[in-house]
C-alpha positions in Angstrom: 1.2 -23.5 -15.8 0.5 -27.1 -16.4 1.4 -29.4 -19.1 -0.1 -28.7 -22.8 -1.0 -25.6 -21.3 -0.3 -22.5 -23.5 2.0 -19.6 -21.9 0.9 -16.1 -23.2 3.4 -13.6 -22.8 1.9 -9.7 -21.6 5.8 -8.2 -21.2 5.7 -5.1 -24.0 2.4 -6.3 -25.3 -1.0 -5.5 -24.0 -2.8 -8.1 -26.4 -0.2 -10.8 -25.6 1.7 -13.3 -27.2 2.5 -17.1 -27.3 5.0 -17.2 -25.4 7.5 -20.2 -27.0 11.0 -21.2 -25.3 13.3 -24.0 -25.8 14.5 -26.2 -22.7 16.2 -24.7 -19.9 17.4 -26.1 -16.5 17.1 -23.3 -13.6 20.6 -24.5 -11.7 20.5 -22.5 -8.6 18.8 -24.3 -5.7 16.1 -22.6 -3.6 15.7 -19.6 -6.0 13.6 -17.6 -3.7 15.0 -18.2 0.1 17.9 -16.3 0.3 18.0 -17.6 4.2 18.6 -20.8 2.7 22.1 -22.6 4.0 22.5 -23.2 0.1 23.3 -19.3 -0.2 26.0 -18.0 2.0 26.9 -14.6 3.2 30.2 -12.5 4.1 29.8 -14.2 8.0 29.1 -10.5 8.7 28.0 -7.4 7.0 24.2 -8.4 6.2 21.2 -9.1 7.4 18.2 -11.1 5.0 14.4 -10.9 6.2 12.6 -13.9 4.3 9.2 -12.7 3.0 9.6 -9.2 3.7 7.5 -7.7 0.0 5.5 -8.5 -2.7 7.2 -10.6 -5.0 6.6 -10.2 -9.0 4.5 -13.2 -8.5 1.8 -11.2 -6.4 2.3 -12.8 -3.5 4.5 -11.8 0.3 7.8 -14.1 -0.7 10.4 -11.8 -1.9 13.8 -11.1 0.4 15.2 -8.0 1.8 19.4 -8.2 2.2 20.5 -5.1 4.1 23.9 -3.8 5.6 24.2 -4.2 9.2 26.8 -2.1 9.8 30.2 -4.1 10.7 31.5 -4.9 6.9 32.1 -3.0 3.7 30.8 -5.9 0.9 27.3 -6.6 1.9 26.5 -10.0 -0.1 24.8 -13.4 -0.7 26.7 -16.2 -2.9 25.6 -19.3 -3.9 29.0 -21.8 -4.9 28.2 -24.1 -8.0 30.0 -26.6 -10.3 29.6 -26.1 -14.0 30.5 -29.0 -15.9 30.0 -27.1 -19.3 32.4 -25.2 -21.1 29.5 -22.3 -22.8 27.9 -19.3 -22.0 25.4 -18.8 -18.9 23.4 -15.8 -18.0 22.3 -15.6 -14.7 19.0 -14.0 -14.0 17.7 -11.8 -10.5 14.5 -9.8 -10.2 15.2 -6.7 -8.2 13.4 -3.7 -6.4 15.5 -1.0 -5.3 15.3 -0.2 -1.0 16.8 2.3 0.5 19.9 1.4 -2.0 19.2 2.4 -5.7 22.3 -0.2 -7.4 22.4 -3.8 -7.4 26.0 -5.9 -8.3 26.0 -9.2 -9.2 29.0 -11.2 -10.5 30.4 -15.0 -11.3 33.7 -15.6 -9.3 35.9 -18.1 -9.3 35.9 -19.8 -12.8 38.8 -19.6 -14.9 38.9 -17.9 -18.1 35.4 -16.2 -17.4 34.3 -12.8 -19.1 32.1 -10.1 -18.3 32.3 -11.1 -14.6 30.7 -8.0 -12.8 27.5 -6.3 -13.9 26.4 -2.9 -11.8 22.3 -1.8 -12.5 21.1 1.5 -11.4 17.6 -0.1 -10.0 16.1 3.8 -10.2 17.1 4.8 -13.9 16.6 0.9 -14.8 20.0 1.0 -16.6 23.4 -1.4 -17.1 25.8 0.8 -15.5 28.6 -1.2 -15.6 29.2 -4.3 -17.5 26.8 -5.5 -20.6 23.7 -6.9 -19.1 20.3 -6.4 -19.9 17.3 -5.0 -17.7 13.7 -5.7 -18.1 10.7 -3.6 -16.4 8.3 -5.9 -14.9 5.7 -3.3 -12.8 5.6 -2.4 -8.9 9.5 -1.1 -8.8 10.5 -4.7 -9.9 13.8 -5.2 -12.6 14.7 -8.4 -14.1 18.7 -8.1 -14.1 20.6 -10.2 -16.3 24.1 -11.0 -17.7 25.7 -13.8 -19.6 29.6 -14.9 -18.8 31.5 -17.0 -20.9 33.2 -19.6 -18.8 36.3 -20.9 -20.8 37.4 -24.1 -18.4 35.0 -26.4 -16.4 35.1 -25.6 -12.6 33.6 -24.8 -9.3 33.0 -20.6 -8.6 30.3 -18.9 -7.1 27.5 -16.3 -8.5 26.9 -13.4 -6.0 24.7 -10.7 -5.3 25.3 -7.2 -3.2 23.8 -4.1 -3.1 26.0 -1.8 -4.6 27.9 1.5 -3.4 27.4 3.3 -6.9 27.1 2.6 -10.6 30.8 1.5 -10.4 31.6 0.2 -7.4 30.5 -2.4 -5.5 31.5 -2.5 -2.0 30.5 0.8 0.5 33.5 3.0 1.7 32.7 1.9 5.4 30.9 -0.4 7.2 28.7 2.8 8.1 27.9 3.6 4.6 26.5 0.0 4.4 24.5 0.3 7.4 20.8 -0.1 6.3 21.2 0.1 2.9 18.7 -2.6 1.3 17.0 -3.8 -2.1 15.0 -6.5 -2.4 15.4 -9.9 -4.5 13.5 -12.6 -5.7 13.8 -15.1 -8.5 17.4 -16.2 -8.8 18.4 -18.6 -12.2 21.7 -19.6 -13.8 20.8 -21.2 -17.0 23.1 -22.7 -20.1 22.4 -20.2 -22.5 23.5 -16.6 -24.0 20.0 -15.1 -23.2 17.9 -15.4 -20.0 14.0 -17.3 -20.8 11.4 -17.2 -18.2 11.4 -17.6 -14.3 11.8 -21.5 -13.2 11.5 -21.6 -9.5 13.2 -24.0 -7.8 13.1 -25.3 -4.0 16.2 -27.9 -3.2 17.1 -29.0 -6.7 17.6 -27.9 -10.0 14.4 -27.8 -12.3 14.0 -28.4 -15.8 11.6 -27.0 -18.6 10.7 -28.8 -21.8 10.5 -27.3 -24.2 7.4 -25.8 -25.9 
């Protein structure tokens, strides 16, 4: 919405409420291209079709990432610097494919905790990790988790589809073959809880606060 424009909040409440958030800065770059050189992949393993479903937005802009069939860890990463020592929670909205789990994870920063979160996209439940998991219609799951990052330092959030409700990568590179869920809506913020969707496309994006 536009400035001075009030935000009313629907999520577990048919009449609504004013939806009131402090300031938060969406970090990841191009939040909803996965194609995007900014996100990388396992140089094999996975194939991502742009535009492939209805996003939670309503309209055709949501990615598909799929196993081809040549690696075990099917994945895409996006690397980042955080100059911060706090807590972040990083943010994906997910629809389950032909794959029912989704794994997401922060790598690479030293001293970080709670580092690997499994959902079960079907039974919309945590099944590894402590995350959270918010129903928002159509099949779509907002999946979150906060990590504690203890030193300053460059690592990398990823997300995979998952094998099973505890492990991440598939037994073979056949087992991954065409196993799929669909993403939209990526966000790292500074903060111990996740606030609503900024989209971003190249650079970070702020919101005041209300």
């Amino acid at each position: 919405v536009g400035n001075g424009i009030p935000r009313i909040d629907f999520l577990g409440n048919t009449q609504g409420a004013l939806l009131l958030e402090p300031s938060r800065t969406n970090s990841f770059l191009y939040s909803e291209d996965y194609t995007n050189s900014v996100w990388t992949t396992f140089a094999s393993g996975e194939t991502i079709v742009s535009n492939s479903i209805i996003s939670p937005d309503g309209t055709l802009n949501a990615d598909t990432l799929e196993g081809d069939g040549t690696a075990t860890n099917v994945y895409v990463r996006q690397n980042i610097t955080l100059t911060t020592s706090t807590d972040y929670t990083f943010s994906i909205f997910a629809k389950k494919g032909t794959n029912d789990f989704l794994a997401i994870s922060a790598e690479g920063f030293s001293g970080a905790t709670n580092t690997l979160l499994i959902f079960d996209l079907n039974n919309s439940i945590v099944t590894n990790g402590t995350g959270n998991i918010e129903n928002y219609g159509n099949g779509w799951l907002r999946c979150s988790f906060t990590t504690a990052i203890s030193t300053d330092g460059t690592g990398r959030f990823l997300i995979y589809p998952a094998y099973n409700g505890t492990t991440r990568g598939f037994p073979t590179s056949s087992d991954a073959n065409g196993q799929n869920i669909y993403l939209w809506g990526a966000q790292l913020e500074q903060s111990s809880y996740a606030t609503s969707y900024i989209p971003t496309s190249g650079s970070a994006v702020t919101r005041v606060a209300d």
